[in-house]
C-alpha positions in Angstrom: 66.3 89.8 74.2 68.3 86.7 73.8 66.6 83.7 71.6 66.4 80.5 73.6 68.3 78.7 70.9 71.6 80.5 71.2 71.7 79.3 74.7 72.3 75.7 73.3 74.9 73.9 76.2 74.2 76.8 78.6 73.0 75.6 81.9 70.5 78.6 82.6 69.0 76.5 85.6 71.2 75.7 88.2 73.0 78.9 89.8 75.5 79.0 92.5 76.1 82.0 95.1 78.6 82.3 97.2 78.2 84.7 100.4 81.5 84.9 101.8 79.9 88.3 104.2 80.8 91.9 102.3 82.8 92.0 99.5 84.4 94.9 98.1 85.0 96.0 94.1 88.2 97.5 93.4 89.8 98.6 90.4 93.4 96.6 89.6 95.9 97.9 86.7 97.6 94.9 85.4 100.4 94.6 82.8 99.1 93.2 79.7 100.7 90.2 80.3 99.8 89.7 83.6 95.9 90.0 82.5 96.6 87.7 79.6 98.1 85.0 82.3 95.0 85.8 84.6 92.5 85.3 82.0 94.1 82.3 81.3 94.5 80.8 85.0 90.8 81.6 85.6 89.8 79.5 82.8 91.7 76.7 83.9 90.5 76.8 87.5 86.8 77.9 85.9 87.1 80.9 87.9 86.9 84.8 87.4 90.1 86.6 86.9 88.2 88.2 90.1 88.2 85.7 92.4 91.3 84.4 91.0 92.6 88.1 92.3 90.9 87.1 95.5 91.8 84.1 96.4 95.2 84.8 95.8 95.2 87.8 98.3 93.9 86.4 100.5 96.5 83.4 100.4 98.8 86.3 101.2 97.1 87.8 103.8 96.6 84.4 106.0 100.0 83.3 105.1 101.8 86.8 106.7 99.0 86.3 109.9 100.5 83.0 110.3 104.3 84.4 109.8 103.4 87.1 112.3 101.6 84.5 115.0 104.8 82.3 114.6 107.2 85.2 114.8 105.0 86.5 118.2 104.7 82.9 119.4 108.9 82.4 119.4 109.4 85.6 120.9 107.3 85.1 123.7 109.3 81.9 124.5 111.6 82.4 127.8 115.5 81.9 126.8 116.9 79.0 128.0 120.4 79.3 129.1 122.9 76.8 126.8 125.7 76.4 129.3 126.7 76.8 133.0 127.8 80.5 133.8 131.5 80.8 133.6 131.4 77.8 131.5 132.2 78.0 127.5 130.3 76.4 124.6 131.7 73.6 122.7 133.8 73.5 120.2 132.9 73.1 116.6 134.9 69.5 116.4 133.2 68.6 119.3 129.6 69.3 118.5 130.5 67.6 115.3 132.6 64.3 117.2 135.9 65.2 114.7 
């Protein structure tokens, strides 16, 4: 059992959950020095290297949805013709006005 005193600056009170639906543990090998940078970054968000992990994957996961939307979304676009049939494209100096 843990004496009250050594708790001194430990807010034993006020608890926060987060329920972000069901969340999985998994095991991660890091490099030494990528767990050393971890623990580090946690601390400076006030954080677990876990949710550091996390967060960060998730970044990752939205950030290729969006890539894949956008990609999808141009894709899906009709062409559009740039010049007349039989006509040709303009030239470099004149696109530029040289």
């Amino acid at each position: 059992m843990v004496h009250p005193g050594h708790l001194k600056g430990v807010d034993t009170i006020f608890v926060l959950h987060y329920n972000c639906g069901m969340l999985k543990n998994v095991t991660i090998t890091l490099e030494e020095e990528v767990a050393r940078w971890a623990r580090i970054k946690a601390a400076e968000l006030d954080t677990s290297v876990s949710r550091l992990v996390g967060e960060m994957l998730s970044e990752k996961m939205k950030a290729e949805q969006d890539y894949t939307l956008a990609m999808q979304r141009f894709f899906a676009r009709v062409p559009q013709q740039l010049s007349e049939p039989g006509s040709s494209y303009p030239s470099r100096d004149e696109l530029h006005e040289r």
